[in-house]
DSSP file (Angstrom, degrees, kcal/mol; ACC not computed):
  #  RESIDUE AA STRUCTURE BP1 BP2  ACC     N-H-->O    O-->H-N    N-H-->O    O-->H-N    TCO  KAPPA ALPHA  PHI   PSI    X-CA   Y-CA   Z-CA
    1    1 A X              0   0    0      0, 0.0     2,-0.2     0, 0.0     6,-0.0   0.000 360.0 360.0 360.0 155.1  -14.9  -74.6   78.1
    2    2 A X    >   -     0   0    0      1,-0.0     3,-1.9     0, 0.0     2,-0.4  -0.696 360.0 -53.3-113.5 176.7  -14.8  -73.2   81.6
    3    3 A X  T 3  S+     0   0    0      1,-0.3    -1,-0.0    -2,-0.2     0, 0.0  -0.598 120.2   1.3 -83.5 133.0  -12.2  -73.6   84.3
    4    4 A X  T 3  S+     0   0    0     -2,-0.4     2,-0.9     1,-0.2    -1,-0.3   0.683  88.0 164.3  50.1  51.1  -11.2  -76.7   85.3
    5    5 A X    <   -     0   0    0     -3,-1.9    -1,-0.2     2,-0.0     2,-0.2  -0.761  32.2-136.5 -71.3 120.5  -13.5  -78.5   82.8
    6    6 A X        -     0   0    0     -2,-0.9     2,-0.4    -5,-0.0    -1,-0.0  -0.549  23.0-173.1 -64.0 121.9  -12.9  -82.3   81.9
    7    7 A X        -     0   0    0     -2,-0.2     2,-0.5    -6,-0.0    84,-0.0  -0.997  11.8-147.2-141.4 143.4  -13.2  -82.7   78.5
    8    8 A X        -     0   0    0     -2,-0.4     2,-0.4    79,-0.1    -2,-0.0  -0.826  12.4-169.0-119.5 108.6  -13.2  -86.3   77.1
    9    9 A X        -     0   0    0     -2,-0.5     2,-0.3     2,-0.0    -2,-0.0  -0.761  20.0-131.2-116.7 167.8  -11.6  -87.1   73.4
   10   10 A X        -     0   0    0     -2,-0.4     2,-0.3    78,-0.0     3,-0.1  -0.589  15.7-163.1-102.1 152.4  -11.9  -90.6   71.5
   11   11 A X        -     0   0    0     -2,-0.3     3,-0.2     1,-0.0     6,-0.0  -0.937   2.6-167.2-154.5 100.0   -8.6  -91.6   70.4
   12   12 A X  S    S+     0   0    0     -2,-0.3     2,-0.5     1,-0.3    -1,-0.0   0.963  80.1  21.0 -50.0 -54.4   -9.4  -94.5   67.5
   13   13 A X        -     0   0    0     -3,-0.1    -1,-0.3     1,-0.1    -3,-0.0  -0.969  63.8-172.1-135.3 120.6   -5.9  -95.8   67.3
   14   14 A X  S    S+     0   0    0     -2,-0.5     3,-0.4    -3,-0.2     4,-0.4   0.360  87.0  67.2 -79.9  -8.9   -3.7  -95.1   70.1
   15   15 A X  S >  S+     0   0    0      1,-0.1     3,-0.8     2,-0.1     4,-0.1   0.898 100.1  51.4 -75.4 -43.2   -0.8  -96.4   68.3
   16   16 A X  G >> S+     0   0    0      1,-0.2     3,-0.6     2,-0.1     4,-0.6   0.450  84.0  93.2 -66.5  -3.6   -1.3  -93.3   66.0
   17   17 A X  G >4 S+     0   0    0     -3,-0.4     3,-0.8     1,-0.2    29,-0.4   0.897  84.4  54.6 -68.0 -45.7   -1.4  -90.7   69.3
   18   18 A X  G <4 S+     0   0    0     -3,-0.8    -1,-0.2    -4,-0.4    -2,-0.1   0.650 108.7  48.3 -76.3   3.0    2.5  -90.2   68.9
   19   19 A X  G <4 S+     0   0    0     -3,-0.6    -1,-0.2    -4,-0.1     2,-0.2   0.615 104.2  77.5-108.4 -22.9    1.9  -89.1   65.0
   20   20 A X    <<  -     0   0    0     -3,-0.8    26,-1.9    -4,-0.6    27,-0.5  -0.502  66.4-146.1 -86.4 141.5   -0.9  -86.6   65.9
   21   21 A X  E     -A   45   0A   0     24,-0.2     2,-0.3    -2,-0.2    24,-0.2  -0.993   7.0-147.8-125.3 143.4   -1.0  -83.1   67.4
   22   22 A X  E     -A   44   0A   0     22,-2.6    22,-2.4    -2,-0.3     2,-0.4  -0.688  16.2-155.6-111.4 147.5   -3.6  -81.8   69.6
   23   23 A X  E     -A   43   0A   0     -2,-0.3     2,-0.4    20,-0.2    20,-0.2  -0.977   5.3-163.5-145.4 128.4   -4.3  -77.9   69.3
   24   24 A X  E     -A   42   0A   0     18,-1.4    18,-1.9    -2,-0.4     2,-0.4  -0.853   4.9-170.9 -96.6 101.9   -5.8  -75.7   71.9
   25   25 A X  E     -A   41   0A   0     -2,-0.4     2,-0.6    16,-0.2    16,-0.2  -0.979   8.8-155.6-110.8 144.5   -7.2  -72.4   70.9
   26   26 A X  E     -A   40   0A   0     14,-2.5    13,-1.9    -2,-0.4    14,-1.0  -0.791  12.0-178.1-116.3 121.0   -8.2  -70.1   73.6
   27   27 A X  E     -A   38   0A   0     -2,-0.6     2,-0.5    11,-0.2    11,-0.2  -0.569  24.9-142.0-102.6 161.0  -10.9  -67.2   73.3
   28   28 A X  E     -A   37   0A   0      9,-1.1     9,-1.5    -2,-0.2     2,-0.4  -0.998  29.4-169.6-112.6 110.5  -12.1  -64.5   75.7
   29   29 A X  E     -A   36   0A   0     -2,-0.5     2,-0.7     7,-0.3     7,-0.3  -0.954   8.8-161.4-119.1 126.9  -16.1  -64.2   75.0
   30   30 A X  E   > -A   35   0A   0      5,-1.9     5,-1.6    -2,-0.4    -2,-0.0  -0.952   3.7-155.4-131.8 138.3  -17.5  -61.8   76.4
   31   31 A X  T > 5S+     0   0    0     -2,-0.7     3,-1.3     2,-0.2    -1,-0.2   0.864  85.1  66.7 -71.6 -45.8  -21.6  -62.3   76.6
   32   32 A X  T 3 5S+     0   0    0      1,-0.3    -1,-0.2     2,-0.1    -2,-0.0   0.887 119.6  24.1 -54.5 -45.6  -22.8  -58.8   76.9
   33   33 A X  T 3 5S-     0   0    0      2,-0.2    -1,-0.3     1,-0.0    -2,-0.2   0.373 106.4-127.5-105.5  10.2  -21.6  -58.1   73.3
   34   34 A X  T < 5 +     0   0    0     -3,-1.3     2,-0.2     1,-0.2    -3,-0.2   0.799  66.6 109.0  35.2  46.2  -21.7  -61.8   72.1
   35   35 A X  E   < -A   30   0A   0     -5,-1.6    -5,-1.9    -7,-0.0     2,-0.3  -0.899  55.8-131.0-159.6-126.8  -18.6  -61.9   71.0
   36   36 A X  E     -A   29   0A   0     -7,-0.3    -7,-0.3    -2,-0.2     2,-0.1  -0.815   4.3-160.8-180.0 137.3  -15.0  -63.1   71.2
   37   37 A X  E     -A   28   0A   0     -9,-1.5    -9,-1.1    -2,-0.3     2,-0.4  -0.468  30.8-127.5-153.6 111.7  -11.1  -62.2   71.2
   38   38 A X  E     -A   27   0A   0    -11,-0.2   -11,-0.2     1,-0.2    33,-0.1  -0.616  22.4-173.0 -83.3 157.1   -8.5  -64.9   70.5
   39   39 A X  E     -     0   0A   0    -13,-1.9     2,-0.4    -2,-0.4    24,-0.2   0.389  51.9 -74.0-106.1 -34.9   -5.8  -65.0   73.1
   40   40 A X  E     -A   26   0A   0    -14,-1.0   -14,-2.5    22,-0.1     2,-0.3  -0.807  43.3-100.8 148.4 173.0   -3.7  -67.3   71.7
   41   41 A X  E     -A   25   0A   0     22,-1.2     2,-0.7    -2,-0.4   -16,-0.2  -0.970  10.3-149.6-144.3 144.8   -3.2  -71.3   70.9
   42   42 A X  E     -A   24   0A   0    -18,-1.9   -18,-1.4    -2,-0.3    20,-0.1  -0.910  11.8-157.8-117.5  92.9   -1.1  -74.2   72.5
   43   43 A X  E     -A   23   0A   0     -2,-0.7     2,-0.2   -20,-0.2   -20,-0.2  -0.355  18.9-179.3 -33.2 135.5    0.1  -77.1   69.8
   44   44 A X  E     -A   22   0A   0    -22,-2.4   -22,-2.6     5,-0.0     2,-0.1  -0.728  22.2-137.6-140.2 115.4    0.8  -80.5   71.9
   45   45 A X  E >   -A   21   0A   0    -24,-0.2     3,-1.2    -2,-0.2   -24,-0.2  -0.300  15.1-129.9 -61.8 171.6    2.0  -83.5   70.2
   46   46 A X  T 3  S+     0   0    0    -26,-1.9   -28,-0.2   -29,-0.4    -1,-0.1   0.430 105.7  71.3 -97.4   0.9    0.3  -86.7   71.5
   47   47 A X  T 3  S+     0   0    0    -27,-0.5    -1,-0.3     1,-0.2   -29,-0.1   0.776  98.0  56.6 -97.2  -1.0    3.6  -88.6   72.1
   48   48 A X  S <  S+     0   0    0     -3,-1.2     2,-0.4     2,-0.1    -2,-0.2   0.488  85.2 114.5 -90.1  -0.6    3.8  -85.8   75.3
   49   49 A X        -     0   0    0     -4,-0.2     2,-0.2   -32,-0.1    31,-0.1  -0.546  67.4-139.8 -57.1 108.2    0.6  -87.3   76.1
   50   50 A X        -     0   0    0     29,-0.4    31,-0.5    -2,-0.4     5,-0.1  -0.688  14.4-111.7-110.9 168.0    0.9  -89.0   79.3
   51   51 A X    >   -     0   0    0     29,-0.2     3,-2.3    -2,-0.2     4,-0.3  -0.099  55.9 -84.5 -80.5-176.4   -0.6  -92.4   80.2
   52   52 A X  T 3  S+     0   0    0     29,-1.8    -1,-0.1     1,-0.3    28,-0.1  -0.416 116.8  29.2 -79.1 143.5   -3.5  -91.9   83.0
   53   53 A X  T 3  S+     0   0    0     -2,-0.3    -1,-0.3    -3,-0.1    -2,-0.1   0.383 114.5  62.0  66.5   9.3   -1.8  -91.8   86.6
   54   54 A X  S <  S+     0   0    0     -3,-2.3    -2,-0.2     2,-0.1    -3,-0.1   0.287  79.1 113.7-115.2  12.0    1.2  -90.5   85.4
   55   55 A X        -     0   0    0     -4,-0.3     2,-0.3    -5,-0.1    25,-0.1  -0.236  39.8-178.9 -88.1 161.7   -0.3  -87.3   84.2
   56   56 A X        -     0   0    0     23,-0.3    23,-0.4    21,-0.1    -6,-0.1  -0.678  39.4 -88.1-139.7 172.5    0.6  -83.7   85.8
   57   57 A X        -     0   0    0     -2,-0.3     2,-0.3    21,-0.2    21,-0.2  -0.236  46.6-157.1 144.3 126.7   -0.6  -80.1   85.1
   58   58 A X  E     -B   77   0B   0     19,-4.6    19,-0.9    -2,-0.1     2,-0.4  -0.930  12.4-128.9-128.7 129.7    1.6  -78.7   82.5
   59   59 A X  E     -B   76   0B   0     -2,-0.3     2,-0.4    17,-0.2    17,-0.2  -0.624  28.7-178.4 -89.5 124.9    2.3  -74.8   81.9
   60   60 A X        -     0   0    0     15,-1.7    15,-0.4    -2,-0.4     2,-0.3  -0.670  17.8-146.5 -97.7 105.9    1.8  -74.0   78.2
   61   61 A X        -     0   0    0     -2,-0.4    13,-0.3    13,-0.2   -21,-0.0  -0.882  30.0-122.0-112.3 159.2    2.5  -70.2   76.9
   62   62 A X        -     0   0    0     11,-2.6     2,-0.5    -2,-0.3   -22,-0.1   0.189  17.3-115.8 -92.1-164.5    0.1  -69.5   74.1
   63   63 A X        -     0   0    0    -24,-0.2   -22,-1.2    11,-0.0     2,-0.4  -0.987  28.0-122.8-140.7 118.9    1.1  -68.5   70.7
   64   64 A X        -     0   0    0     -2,-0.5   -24,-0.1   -24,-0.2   -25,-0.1  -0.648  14.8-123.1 -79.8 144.4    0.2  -65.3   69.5
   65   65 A X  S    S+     0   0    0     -2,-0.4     2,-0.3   -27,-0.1    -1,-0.1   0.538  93.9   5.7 -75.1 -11.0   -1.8  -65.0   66.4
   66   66 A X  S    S-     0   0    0      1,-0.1    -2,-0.0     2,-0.0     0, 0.0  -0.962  76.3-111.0-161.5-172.6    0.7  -62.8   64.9
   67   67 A X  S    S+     0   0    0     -2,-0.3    -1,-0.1     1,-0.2    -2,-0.1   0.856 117.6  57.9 -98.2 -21.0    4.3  -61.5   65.8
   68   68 A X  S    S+     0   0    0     -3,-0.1    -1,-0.2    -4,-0.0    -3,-0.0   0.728  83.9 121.8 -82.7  -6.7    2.8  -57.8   66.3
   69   69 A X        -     0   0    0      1,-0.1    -5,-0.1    -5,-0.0     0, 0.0  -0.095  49.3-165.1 -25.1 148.9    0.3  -59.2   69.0
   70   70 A X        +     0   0    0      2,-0.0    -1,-0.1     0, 0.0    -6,-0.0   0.471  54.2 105.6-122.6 -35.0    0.6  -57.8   72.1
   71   71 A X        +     0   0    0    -33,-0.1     2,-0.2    -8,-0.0   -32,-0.0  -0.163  42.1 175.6 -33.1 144.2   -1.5  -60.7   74.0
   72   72 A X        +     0   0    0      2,-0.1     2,-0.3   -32,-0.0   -32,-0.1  -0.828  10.6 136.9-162.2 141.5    0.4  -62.6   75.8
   73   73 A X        -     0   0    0     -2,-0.2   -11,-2.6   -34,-0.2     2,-0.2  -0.952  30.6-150.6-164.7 155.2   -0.7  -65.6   78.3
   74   74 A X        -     0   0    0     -2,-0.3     2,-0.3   -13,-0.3   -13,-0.2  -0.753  18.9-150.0-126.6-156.8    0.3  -69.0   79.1
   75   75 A X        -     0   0    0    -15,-0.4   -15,-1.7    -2,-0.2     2,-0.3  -0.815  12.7-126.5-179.1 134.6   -2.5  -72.0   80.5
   76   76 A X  E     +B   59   0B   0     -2,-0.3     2,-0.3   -17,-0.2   -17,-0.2  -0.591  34.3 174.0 -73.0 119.8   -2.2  -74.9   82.7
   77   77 A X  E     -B   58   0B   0    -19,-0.9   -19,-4.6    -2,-0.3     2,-0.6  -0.978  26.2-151.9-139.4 170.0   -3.4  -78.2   81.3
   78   78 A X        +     0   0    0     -2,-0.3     2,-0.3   -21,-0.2   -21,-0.2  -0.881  21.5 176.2-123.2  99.1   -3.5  -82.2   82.3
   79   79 A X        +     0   0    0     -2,-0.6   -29,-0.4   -23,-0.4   -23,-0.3  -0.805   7.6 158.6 -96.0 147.2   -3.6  -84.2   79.4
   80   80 A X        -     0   0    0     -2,-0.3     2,-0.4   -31,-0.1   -29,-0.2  -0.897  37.7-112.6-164.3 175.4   -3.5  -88.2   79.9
   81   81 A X        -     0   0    0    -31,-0.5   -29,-1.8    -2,-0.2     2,-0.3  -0.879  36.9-159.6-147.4 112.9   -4.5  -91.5   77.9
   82   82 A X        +     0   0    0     -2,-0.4    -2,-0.1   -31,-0.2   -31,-0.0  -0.985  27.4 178.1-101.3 116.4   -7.2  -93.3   79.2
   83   83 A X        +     0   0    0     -2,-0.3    -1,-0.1   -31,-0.0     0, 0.0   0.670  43.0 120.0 -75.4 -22.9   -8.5  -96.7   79.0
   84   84 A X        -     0   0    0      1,-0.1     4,-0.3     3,-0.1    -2,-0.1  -0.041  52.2-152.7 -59.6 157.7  -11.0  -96.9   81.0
   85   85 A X  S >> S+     0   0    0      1,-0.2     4,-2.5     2,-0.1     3,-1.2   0.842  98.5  63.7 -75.2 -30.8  -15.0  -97.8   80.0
   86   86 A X  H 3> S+     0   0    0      1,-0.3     4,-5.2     2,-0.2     5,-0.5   0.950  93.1  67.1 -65.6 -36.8  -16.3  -95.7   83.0
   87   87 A X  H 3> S+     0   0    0      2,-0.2     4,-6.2     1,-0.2    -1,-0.3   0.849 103.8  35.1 -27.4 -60.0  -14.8  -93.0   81.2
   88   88 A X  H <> S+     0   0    0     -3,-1.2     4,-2.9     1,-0.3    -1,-0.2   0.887 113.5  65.2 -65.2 -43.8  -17.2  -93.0   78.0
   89   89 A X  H  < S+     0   0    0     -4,-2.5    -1,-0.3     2,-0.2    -2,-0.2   0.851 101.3  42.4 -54.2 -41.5  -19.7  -93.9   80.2
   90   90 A X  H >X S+     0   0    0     -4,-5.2     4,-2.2     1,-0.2     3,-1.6   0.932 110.6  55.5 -51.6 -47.0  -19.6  -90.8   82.0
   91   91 A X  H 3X S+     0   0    0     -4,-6.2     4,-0.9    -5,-0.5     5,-0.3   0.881 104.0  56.6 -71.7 -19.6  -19.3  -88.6   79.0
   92   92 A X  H 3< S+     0   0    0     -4,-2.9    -1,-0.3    -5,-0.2     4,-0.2   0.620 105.3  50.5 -92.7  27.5  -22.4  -90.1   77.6
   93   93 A X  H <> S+     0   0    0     -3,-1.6     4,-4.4    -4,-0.2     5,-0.3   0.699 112.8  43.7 -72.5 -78.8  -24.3  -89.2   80.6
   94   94 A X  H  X S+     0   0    0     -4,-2.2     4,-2.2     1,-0.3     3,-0.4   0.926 118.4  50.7 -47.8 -71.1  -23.0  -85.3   80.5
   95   95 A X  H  X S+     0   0    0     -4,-0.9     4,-1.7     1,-0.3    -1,-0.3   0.740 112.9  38.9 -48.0 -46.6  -23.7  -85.5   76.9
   96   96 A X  H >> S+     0   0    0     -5,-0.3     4,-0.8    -4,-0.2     3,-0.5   0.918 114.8  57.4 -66.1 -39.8  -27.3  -86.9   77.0
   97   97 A X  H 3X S+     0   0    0     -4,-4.4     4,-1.1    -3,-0.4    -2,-0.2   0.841 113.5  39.9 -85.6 -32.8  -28.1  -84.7   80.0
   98   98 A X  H 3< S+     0   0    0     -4,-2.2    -1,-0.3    -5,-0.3    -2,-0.2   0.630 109.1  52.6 -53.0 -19.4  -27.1  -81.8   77.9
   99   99 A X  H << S+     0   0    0     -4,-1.7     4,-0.4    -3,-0.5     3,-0.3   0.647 112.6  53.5 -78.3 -13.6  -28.6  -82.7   74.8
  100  100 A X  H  X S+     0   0    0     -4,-0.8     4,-1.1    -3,-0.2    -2,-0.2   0.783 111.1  48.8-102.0 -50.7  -32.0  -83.1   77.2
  101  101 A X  T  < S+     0   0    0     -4,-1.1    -1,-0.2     1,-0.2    -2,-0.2   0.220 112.7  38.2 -90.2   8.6  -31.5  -79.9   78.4
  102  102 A X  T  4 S+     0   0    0     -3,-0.3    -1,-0.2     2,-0.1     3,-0.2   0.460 116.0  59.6-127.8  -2.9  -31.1  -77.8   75.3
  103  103 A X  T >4 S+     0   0    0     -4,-0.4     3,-0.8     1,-0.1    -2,-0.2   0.965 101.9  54.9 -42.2 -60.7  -33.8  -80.1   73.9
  104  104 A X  T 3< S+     0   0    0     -4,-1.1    -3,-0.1     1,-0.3    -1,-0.1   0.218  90.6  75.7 -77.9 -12.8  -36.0  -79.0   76.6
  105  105 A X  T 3   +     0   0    0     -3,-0.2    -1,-0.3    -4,-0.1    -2,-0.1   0.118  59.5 131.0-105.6   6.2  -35.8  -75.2   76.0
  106  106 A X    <   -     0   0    0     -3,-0.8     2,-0.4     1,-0.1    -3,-0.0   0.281  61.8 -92.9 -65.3-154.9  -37.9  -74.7   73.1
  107  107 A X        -     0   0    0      1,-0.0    -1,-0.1     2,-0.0     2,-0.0  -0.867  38.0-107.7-115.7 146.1  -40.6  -71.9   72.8
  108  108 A X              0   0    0     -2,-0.4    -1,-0.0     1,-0.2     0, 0.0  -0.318 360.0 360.0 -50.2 134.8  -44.1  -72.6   73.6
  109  109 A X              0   0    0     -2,-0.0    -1,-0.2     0, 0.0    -2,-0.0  -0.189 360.0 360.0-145.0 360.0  -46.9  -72.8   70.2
């Protein structure tokens, strides 16, 4: 992900959202050397999940991968429960138009 990406998840059963927990892990990738250094991870259960217009930015502080870590970070998210169709419809737009573009990239024979 990048900052302030929208990223769209499928929820089957929404009665089952308050049983569920959603877990965030967050990396630092650094390109030059391809590769990348966890920072830490945010647990949310789904019954803190709020419905869509009632949502706000919530601040998170990560979890350190061990207790002698020395990282330490928090991270702002908006989670909310959506019904809407346009929704899906949007993501299968971004999704086709990325699968089109990483289609598109092979090498020349």
């Amino acid at each position: 992900p990048f900052w302030n990406e929208k990223l769209v998840f499928h929820v089957n059963d929404v009665a089952d959202l308050p049983y569920r927990t959603l877990e965030v892990n967050i990396f630092n990738e650094k390109r030059s050397t391809n590769s990348r250094n966890f920072l830490g991870r945010v647990r949310i259960s789904g019954s803190s999940i709020a419905k869509e217009g009632e949502e706000m930015a919530q601040l998170y502080t990560l979890d350190k991968r061990s207790l002698f870590s020395h990282i330490r970070g928090e991270i702002s998210l908006k989670l909310y429960l959506s019904s809407r169709e346009d929704v899906e419809i949007e993501t299968k737009q971004v999704i086709n138009s990325s699968v089109s573009n990483s289609t598109g990239s092979g090498s020349k024979g």
